[in-house]
N, C-alpha and C positions, 0 to 999 in steps of 0.2 A: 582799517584798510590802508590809510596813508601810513601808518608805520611799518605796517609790513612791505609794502611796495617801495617804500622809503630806502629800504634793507636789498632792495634786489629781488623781492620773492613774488612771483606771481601765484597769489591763491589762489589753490581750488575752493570753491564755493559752493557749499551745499543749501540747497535751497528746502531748508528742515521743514516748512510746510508741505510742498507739495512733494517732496523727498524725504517722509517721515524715517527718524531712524529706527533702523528694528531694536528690540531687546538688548541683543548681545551687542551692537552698537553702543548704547544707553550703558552699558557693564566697561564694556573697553572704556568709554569716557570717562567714566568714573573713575576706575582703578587708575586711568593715568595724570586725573585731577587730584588723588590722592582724597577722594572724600566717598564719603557714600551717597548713592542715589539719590537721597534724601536729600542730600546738599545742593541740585540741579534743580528743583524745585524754585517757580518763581513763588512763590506761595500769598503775592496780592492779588492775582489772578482771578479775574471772574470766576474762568474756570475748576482753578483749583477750589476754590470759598466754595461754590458751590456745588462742588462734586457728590456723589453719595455714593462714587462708586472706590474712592482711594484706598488702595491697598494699607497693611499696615506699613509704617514711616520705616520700621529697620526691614523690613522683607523687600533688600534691592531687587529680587527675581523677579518680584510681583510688580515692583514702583518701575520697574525697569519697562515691563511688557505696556503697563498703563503710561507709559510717560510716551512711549513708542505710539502708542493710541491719541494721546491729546500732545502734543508735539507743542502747541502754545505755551504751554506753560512749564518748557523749561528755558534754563538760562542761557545769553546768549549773546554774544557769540562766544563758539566757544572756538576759540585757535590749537591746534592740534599740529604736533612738529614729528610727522612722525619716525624722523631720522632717531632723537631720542627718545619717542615714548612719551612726550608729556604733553601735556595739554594746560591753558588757561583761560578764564574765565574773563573774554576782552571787558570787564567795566569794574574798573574804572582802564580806560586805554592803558595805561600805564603797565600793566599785567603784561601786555603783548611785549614792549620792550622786554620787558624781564624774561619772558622766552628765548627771543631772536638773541639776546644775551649769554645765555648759555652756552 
């Protein structure tokens, strides 16, 4: 957050627990993190370890709608610029530079 404010930007702030994202939310991030669904996964997660309900890993539709459902267990924060379309994965901080960069 201090880098981005650092920059001039005041973020908007999703509050991903109690503002779970939907599905198609979970799909946009992805496609503009450039990775698959799969990749947002924290996967030390209680909840992930002990899931029995996990879709399979490359079915993003499915990882997408679950991940919309258990909201803990993705990564985060994720910075989103959405002048161009892309998105980073703030940890290590250093990622956000590299956005505001662009």
């Amino acid at each position: 957050m201090d880098i981005i404010r650092r920059s001039g930007i005041d973020p908007r702030i999703v509050e991903y627990l109690t503002d779970a994202p939907t599905a198609a939310t979970i799909l946009r991030l992805s496609s503009m993190l450039g990775m698959p669904v799969a990749g947002l996964l924290r996967r030390g997660e209680s909840e992930f370890k002990d899931t029995t309900s996990l879709p399979a890993l490359n079915d993003d539709a499915a990882l997408a709608a679950w991940l919309g459902q258990h909201p803990r267990v993705m990564q985060r924060p994720i910075v989103v610029d959405e002048d161009s379309a892309t998105a980073v994965i703030g940890r290590p901080p250093e990622n956000v530079q590299e956005l505001l960069d662009k």
